[in-house]
C-alpha positions in Angstrom: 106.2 145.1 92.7 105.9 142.6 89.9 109.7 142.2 90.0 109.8 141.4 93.7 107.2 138.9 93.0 108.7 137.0 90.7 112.2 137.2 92.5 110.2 135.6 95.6 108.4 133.0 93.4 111.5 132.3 91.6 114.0 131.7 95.5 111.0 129.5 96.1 110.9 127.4 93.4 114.7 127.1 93.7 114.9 126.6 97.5 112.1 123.7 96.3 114.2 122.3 93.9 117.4 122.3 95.5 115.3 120.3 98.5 114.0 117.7 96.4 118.0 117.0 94.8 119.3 116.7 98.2 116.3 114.3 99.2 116.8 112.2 96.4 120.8 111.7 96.6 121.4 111.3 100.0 120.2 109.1 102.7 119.9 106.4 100.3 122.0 103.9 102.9 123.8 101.1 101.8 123.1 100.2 98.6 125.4 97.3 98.0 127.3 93.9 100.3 128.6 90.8 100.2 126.5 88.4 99.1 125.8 85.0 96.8 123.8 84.8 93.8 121.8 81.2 93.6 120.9 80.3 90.1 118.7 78.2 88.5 121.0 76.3 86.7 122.8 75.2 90.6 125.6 77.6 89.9 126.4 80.4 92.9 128.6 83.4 92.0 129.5 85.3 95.5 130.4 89.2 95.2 129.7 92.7 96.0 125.7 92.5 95.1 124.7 95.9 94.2 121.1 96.0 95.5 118.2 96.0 92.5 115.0 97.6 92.1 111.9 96.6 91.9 111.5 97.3 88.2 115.0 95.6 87.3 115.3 92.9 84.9 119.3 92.0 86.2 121.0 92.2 89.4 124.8 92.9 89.0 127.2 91.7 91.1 131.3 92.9 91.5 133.2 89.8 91.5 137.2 90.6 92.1 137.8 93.1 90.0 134.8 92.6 87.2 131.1 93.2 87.4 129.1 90.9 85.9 124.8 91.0 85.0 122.5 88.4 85.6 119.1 88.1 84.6 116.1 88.1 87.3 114.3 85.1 85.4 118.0 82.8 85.9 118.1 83.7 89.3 116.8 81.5 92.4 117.7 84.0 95.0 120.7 86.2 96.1 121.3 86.2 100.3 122.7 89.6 101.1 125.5 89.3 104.5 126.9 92.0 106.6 130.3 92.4 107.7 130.7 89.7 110.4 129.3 87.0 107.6 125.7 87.0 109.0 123.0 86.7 107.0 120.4 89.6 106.7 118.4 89.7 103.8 117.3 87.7 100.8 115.8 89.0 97.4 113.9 86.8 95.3 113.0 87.6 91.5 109.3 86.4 91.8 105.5 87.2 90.9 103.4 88.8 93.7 99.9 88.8 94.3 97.2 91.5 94.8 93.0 91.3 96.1 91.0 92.1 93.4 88.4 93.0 96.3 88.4 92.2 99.7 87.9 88.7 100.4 87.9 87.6 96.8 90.0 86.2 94.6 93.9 87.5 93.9 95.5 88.8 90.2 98.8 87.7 90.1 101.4 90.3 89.2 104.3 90.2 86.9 107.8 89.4 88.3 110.1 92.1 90.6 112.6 92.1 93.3 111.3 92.0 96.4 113.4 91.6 99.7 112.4 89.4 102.3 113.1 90.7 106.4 111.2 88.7 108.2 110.7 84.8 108.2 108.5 83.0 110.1 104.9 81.1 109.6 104.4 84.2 107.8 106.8 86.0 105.9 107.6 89.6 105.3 108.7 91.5 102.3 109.4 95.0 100.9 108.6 95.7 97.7 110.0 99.5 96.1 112.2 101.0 93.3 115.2 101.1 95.9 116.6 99.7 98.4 119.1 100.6 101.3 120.7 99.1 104.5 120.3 102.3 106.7 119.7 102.7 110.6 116.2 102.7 111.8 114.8 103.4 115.4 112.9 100.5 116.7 111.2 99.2 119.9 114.1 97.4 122.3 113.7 94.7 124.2 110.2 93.4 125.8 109.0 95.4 129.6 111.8 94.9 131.6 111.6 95.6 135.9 108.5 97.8 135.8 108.9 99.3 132.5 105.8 100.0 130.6 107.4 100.9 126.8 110.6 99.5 125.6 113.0 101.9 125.0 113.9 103.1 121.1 117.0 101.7 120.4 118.7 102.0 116.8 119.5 99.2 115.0 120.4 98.6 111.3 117.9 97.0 108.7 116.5 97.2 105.0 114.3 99.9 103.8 113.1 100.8 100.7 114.2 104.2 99.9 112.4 105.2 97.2 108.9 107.2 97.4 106.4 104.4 98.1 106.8 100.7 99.8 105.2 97.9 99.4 104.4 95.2 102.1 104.0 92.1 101.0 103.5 88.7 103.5 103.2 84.9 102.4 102.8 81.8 104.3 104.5 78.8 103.4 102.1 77.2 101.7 101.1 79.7 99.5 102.6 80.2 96.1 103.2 84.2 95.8 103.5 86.9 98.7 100.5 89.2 98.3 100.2 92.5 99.0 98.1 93.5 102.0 100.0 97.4 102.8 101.4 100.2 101.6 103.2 103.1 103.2 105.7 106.1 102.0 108.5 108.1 102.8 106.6 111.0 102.8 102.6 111.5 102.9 100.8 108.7 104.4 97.2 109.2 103.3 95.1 106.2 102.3 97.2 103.9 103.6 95.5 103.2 106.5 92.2 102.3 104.5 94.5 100.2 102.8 95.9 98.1 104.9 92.2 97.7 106.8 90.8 96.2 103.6 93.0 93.4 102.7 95.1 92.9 106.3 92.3 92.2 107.7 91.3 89.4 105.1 94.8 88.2 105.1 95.0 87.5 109.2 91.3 86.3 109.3 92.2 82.9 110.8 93.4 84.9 114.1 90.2 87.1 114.7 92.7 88.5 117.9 94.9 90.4 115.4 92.4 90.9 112.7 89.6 93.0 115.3 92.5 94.9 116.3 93.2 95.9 112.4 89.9 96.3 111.9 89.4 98.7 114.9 92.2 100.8 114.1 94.5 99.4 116.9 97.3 98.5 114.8 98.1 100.8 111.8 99.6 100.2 108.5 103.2 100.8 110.4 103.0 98.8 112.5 103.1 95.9 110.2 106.4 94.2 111.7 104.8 94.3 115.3 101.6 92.4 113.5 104.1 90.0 111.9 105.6 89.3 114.6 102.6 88.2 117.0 100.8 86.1 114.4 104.3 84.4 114.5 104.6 83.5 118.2 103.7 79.9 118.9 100.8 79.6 121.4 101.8 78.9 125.0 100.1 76.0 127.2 97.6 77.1 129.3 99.9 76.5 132.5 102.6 78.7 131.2 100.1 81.2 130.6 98.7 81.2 134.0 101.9 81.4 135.4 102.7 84.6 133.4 99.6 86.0 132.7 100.7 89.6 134.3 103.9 89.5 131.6 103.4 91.0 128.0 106.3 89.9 125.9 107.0 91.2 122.5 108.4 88.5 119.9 112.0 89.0 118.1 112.7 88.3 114.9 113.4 85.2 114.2 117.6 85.0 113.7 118.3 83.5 110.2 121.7 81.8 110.3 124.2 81.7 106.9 124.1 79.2 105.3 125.8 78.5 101.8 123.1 75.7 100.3 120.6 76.9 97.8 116.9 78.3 98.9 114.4 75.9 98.2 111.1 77.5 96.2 109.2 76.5 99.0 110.6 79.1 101.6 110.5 81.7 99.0 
């Protein structure tokens, strides 16, 4: 009896472990593309940019048949581009910001790579340990002839890949992005409360999308959708008559490539 015991505890500590390998070393997306490294000193080195972590002091970066490190602290920014020569993604190497309490004053935090995916009057980052390119389902286009949900449609963009994610989101004007979510590839408890507390503060100049925080209408996940609304520019009052029965849900905005170097301010 003991024997069988310790057989079963033993297949299920394996079964565990061999779970948690495969977990960790696949699904990790693309982890590397053409891109250009800005530097500090006006230089730009353009190669196969292997994505960092958060934690990483240098990026490296393939350039014809040699890889070559930079440090975080020399480096302005490095635009990521797909295949067709689009740009996608930008990392910066910067400081972030956290609440000490809600609605008081911030602690700034000491410098990571962080990956902007969404610009706008607010920007969004992800903050994690890894990152990937992978395919995500997302919401399609807005209600279309009678349709009351767009439909999923799959799509590729950045994700972090490692356990936890950060959300970061920083206005123009503003010197750091701060953190106002969390969430996790796996359990997702807490980070609700979280993203109450300090989202809340964060949108308080439009009380629309803050009640609807604060009331539990939009979740920690569904941070791009809140992004994205507090981006739309507000319609005249005779365009809104006109289409007051039609909900439209905001894209994006489309970054094109450009080869000139980021300016701090739109970090």
């Amino acid at each position: 009896m003991k024997t069988n015991f310790f057989l079963l505890i033993t297949a299920l500590f394996l079964t565990t472990l061999g779970y948690s390998q495969i977990t960790f070393n696949v699904g990790m997306g693309q982890q590397k593309a053409e891109g250009i490294v800005f530097k500090k000193d006006n230089q730009n080195v353009s190669g196969l940019v292997h994505f960092p972590g958060f934690k990483e002091k240098r990026i490296k970066v393939r350039v014809a048949d040699k890889s070559e490190k930079f440090d975080g602290k020399d480096i302005d920014s490095v635009q990521i581009f797909d295949e067709n020569k689009k740009l996608i993604y930008t990392f910066f190497y910067t400081k972030t910001k956290t609440y000490k309490a809600k609605g008081k004053e911030t602690k700034i935090e000491k410098e990571g790579w962080i990956c902007k995916t969404m610009e706008g009057k607010v920007s969004l980052y992800l903050g994690g340990l890894s990152y990937g390119i992978k395919d995500a389902k997302v919401e399609g286009d807005a209600i279309k002839e009678g349709k009351t949900k767009a439909d999923k449609i799959k799509i590729r963009k950045m994700k972090v890949v490692s356990e936890e994610v950060h959300h970061y989101l920083k206005r123009k004007n503003e010197d750091y992005p701060t953190l106002v979510s969390l969430s996790s590839n796996g359990a997702s408890v807490g980070y609700n409360a979280f993203f109450r507390e300090f989202a809340v503060y964060y949108f308080n100049d439009n009380q629309e999308i803050a009640k609807k925080i604060e009331e539990k209408e939009y979740k920690y996940d569904d941070i791009e959708e809140v992004v994205n609304l507090y981006n739309v520019k507000p319609k005249s009052k005779v365009k809104a008559e006109v289409k007051s029965d039609a909900k439209e849900v905001a894209k994006p905005k489309a970054t094109k490539v450009t080869k000139k170097k980021p300016t701090k301010k739109n970090k």
